[in-house]
Backbone as a ProteinNet text record, in pm:
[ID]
protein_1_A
[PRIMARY]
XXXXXXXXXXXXXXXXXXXXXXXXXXXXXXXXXXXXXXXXXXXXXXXXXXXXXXXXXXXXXXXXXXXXXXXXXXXXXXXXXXXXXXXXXXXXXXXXXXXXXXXXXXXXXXXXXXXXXXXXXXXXXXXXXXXXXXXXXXXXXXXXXXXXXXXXXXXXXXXXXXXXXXXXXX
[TERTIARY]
-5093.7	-5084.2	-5224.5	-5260.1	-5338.5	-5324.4	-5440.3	-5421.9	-5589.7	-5614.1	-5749	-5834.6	-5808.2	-5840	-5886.2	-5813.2	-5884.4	-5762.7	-5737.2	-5661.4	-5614.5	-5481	-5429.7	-5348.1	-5412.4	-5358.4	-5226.5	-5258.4	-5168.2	-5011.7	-5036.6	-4869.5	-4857.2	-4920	-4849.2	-4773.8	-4805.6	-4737.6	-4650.1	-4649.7	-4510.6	-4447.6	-4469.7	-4358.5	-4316	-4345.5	-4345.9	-4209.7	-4208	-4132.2	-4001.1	-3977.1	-3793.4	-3772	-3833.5	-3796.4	-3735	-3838.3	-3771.8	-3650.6	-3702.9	-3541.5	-3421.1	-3442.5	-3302.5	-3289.3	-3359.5	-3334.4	-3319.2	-3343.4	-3286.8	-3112.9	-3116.4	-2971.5	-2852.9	-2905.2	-2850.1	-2809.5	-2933.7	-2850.2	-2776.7	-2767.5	-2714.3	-2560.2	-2562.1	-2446.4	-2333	-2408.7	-2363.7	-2359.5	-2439.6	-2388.5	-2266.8	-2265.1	-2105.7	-1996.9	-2005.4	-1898.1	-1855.1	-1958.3	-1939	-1855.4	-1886.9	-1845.5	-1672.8	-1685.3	-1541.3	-1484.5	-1513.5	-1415.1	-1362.8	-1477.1	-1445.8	-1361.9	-1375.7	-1302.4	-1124.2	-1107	-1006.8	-891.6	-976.6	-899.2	-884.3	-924.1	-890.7	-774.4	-769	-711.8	-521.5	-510.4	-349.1	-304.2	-442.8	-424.6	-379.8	-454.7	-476.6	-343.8	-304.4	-202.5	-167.7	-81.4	-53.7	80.1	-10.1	43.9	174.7	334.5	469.3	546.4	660.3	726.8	844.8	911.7	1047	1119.3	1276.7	1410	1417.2	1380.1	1451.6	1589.5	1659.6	1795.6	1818.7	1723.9	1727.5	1861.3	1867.5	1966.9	1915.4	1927.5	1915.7	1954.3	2007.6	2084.3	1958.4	1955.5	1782.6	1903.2	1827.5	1811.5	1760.1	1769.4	1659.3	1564.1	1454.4	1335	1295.8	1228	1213.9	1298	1239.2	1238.5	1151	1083.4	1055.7	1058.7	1118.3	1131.2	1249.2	1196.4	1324	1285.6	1201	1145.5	1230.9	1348.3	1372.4	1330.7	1227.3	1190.5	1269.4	1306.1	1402.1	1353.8	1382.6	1362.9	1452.2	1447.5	1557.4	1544.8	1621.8	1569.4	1659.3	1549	1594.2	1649.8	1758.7	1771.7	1793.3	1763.7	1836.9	1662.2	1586.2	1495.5	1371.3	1335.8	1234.2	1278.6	1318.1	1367.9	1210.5	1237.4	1184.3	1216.8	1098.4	1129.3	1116.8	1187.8	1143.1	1134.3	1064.7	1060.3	1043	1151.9	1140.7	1147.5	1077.3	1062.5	1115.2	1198.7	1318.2	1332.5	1252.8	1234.5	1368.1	1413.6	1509.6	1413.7	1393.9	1310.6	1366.6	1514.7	1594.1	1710	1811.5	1982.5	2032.8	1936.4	2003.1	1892.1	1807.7	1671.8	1607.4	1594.7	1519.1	1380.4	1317.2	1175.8	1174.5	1092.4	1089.2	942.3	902.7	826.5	865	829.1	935.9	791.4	814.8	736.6	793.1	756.4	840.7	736.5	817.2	697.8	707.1	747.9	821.5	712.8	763.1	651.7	525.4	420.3	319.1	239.5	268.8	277.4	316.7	240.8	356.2	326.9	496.2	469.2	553.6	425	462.1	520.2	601.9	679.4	730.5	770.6	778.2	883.5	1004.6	1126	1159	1226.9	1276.5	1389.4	1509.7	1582.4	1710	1840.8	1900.4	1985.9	2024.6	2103.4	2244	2327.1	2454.6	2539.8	2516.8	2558.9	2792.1	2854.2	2948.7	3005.6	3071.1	3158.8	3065.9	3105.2	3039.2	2856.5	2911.7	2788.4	2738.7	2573	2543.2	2505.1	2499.1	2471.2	2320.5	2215.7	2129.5	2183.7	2082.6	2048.3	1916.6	1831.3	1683.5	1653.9	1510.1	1417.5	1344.2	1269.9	1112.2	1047.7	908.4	800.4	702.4	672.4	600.5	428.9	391.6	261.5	137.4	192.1	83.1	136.6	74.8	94.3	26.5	2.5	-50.9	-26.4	-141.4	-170.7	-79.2	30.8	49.4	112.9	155.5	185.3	82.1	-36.3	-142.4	-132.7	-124.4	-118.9	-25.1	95.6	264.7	271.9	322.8	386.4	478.4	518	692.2	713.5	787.6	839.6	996.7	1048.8	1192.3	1276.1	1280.6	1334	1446.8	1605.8	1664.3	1684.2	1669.1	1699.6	1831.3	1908.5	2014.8	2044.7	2150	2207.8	2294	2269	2351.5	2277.9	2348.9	2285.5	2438.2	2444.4	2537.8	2504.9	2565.7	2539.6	2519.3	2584.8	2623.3	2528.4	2456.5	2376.2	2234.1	2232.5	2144.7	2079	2200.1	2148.1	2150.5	2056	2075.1	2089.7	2131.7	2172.1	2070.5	2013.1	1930.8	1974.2	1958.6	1954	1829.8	1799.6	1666.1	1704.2	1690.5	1745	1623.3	1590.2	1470.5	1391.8	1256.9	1168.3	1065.5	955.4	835.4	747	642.4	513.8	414.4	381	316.8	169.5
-1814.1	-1880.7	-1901.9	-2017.2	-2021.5	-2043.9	-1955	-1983.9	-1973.3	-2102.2	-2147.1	-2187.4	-2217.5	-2247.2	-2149.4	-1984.8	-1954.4	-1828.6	-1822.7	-1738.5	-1588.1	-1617.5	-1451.4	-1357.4	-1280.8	-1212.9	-1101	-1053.1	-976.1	-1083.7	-1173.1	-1226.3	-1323	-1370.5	-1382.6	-1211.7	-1120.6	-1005.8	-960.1	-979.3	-953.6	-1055.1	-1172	-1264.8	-1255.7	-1200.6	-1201.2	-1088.5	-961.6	-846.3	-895.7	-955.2	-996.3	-1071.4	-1170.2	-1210	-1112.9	-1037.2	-930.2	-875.2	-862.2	-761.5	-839.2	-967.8	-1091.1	-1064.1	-1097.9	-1105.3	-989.1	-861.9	-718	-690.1	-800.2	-718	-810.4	-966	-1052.2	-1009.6	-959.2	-876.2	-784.2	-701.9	-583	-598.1	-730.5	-801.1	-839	-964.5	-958.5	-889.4	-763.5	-632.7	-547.2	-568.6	-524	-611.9	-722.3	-793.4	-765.7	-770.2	-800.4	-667.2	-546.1	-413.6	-417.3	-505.9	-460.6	-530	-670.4	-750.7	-712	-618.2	-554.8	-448.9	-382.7	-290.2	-321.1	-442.6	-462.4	-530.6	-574.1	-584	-517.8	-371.5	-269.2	-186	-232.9	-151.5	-180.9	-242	-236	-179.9	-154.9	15	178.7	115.4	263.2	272.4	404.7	493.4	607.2	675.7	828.7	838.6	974.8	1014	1070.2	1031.2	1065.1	1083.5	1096.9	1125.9	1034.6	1023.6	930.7	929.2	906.2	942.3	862.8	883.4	782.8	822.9	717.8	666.5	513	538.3	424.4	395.2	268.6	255.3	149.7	110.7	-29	20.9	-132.4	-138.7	-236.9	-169.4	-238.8	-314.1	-364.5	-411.1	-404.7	-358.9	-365.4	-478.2	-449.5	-553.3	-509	-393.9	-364.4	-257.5	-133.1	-28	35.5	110.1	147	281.8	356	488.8	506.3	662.2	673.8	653	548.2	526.8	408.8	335.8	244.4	165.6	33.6	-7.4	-95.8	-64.9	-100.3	-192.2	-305.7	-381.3	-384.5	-434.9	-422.7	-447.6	-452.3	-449.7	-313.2	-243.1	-167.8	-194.9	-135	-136.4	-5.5	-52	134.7	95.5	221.1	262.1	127	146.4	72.3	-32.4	-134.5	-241.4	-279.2	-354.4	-463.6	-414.9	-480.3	-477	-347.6	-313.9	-149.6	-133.6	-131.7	-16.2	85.5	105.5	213.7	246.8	351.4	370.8	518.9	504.9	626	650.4	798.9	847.8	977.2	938.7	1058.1	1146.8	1227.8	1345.9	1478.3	1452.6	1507.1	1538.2	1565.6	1595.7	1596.4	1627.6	1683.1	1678.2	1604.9	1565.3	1441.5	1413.7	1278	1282.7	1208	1192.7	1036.2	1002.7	862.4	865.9	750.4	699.7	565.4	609.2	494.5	413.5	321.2	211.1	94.5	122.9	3.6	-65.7	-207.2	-264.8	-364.4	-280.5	-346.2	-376	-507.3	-611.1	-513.1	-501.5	-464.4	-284.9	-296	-216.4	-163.1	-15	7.5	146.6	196.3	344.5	390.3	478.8	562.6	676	756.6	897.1	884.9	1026.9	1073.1	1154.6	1146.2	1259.4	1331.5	1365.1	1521.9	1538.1	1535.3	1550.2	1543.2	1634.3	1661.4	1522.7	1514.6	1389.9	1460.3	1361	1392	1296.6	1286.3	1135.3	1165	1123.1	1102.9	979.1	951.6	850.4	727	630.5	479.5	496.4	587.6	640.1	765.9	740.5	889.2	915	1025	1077.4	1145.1	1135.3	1226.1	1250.6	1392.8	1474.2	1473.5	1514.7	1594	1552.9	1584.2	1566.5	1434.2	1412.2	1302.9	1362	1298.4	1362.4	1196.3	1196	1060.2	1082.6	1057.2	1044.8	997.7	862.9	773.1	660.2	569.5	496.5	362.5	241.2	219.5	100.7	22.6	-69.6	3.6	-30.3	9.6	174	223.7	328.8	424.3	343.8	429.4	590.9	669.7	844	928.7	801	879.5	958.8	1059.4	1144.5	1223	1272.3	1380.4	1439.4	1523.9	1631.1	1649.1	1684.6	1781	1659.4	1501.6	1440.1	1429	1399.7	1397.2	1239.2	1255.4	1163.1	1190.1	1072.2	1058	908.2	915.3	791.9	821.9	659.4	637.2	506.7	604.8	469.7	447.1	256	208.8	239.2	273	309.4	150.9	76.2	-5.8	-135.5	-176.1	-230.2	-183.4	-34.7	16.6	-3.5	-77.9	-88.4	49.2	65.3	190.8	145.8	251	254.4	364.8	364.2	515.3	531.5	671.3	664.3	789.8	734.2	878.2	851.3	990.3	1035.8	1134.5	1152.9	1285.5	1239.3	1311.9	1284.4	1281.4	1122	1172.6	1140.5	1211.1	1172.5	1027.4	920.9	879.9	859
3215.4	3343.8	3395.4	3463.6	3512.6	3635.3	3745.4	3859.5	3960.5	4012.6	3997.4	3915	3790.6	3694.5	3595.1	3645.5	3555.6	3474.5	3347.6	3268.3	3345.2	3414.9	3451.2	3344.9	3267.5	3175.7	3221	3325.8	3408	3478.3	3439.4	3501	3399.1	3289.6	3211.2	3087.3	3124.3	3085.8	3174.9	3286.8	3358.4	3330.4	3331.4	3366.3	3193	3103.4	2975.8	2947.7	2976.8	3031.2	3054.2	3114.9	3180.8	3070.3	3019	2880.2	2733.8	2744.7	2605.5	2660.6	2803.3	2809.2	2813.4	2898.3	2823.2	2697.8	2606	2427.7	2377	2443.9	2405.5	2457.7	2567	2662	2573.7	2550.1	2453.6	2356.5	2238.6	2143.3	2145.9	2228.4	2259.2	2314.1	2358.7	2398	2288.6	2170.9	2079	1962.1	1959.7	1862.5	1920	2058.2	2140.4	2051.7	2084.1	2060.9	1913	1868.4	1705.1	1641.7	1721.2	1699.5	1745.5	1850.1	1906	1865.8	1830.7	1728.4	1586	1504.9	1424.3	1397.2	1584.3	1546.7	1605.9	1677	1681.1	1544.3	1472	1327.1	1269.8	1248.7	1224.3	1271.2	1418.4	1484.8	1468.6	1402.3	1330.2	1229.7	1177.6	1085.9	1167.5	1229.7	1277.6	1354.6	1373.3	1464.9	1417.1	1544.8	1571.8	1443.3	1364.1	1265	1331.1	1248.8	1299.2	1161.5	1198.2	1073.1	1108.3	1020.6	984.8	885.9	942.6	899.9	749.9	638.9	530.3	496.3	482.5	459.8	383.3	229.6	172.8	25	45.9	-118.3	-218.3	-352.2	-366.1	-531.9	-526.1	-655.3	-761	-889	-1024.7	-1084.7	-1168.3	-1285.8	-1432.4	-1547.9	-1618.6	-1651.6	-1672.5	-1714.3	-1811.4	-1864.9	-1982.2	-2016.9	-2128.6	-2204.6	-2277.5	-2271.7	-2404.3	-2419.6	-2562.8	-2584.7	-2476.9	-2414.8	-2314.9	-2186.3	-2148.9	-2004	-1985.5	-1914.6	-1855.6	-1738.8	-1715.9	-1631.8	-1557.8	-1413.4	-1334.4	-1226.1	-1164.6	-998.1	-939.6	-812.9	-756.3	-588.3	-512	-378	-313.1	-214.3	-118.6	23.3	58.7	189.1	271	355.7	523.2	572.3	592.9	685.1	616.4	492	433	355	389.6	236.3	228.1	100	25	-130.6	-186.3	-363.8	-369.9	-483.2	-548.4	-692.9	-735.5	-886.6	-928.2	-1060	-1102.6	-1228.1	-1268.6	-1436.8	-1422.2	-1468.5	-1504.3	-1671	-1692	-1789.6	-1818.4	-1917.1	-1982.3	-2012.7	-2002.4	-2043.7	-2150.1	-2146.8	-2240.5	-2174.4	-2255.7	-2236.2	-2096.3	-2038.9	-1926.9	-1756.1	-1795.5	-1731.2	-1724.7	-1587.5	-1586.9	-1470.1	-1500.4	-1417.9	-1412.8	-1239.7	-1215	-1125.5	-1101.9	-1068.1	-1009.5	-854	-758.6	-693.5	-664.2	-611.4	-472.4	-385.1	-269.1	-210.1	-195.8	-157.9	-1.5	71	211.5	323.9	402.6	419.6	517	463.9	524.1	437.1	334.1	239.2	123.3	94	-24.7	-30.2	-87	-54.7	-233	-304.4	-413.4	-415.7	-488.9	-530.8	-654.6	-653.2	-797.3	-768.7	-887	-847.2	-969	-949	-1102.9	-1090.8	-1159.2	-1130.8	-1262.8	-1201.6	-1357.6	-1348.4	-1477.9	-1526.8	-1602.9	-1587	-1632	-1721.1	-1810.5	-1883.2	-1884.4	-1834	-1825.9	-1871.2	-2030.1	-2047.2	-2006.3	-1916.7	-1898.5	-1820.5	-1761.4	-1621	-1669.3	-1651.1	-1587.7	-1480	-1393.2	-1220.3	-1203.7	-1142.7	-1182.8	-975.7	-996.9	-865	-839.3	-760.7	-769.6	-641.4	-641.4	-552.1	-552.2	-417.8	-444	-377.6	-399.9	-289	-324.5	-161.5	-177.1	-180.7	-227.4	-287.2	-272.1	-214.2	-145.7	-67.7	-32.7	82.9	88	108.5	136.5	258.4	306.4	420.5	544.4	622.8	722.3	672.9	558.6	523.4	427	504.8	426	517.8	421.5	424.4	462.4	356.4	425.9	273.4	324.7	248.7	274.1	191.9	211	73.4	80.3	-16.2	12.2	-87.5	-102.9	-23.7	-65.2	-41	-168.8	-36.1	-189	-284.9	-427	-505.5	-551	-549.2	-627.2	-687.2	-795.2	-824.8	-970.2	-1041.9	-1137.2	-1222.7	-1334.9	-1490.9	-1514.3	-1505.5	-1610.8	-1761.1	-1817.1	-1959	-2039.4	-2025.8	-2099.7	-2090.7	-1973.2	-1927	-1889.6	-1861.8	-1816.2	-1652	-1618.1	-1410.5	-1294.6	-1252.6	-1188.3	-1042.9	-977	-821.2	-771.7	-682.5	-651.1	-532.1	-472.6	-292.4	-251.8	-192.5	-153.2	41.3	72.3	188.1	245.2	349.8	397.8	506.2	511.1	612.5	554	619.2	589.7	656.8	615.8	727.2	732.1	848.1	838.8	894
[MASK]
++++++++++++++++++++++++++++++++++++++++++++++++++++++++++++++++++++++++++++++++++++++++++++++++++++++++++++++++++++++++++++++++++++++++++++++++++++++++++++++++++++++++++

């Protein structure tokens, strides 16, 4: 600035001052925003861990085989529908193990069950347990235990029916 013609070093440094701090309060403005916009897309992940009633059914199909693992689809319904799979392993005479998969809109939630089998004439019945395992997108970090598994193998076709019943955490 000049004033009288001659260079004021002292007010061009004040008047210099309110400037940085605009372009400091500016950024500081849009590193706000940018944070809270970020964190509002996030924020449909997030919520208060609860638990819930399952009361699911759904009738497969086979798709493949191999050995004594039968690979099953199918759709679920009750508490969680959508698609489901399952690979239901004979494990011997009287024993079966599965590996369940659902994939209902806004996620997907894994388990694993054990459980005895009963081959009867056309059908067999199994019993057991599940315990869910993993989770993911809106059922990211559900889990549960000592849920019950049940159902049935057509023998003749190989279509199973499952029902899993319990509580679990999300």
């Amino acid at each position: 600035m000049r004033h009288g013609g001659h260079t004021n070093p002292g007010a061009r440094a004040v008047l210099g001052r309110p400037r940085a701090r605009l372009g400091a309060a500016a950024a500081a403005l849009v590193l706000g925003l940018l944070l809270a916009a970020t964190a509002g897309a996030r924020a449909p992940l997030a919520r208060p861990a609860g638990t819930m009633s399952l009361s699911d059914s759904a009738h497969l199909h086979l798709t493949s085989h191999h050995s004594f693992t039968l690979n099953e689809q199918g759709t679920a319904a009750g508490t969680i529908a959508g698609t489901i799979y399952i690979h239901l392993t004979v494990a011997s005479t009287n024993h079966v193990t599965a590996e369940i998969s659902i994939y209902p809109r806004g996620g997907s939630i894994t388990g694993e069950a054990s459980a005895s089998y009963r081959p009867s004439g056309a059908v067999a019945s199994f019993a057991g347990t599940m315990r869910v395992v993993r989770g993911s997108g809106r059922y990211a970090g559900a889990n549960g235990s000592g849920l019950s598994f049940t159902g049935t193998v057509q023998r003749s076709n190989d279509a199973v029916t499952v029902r899993v019943s319990g509580r679990m955490s999300t």
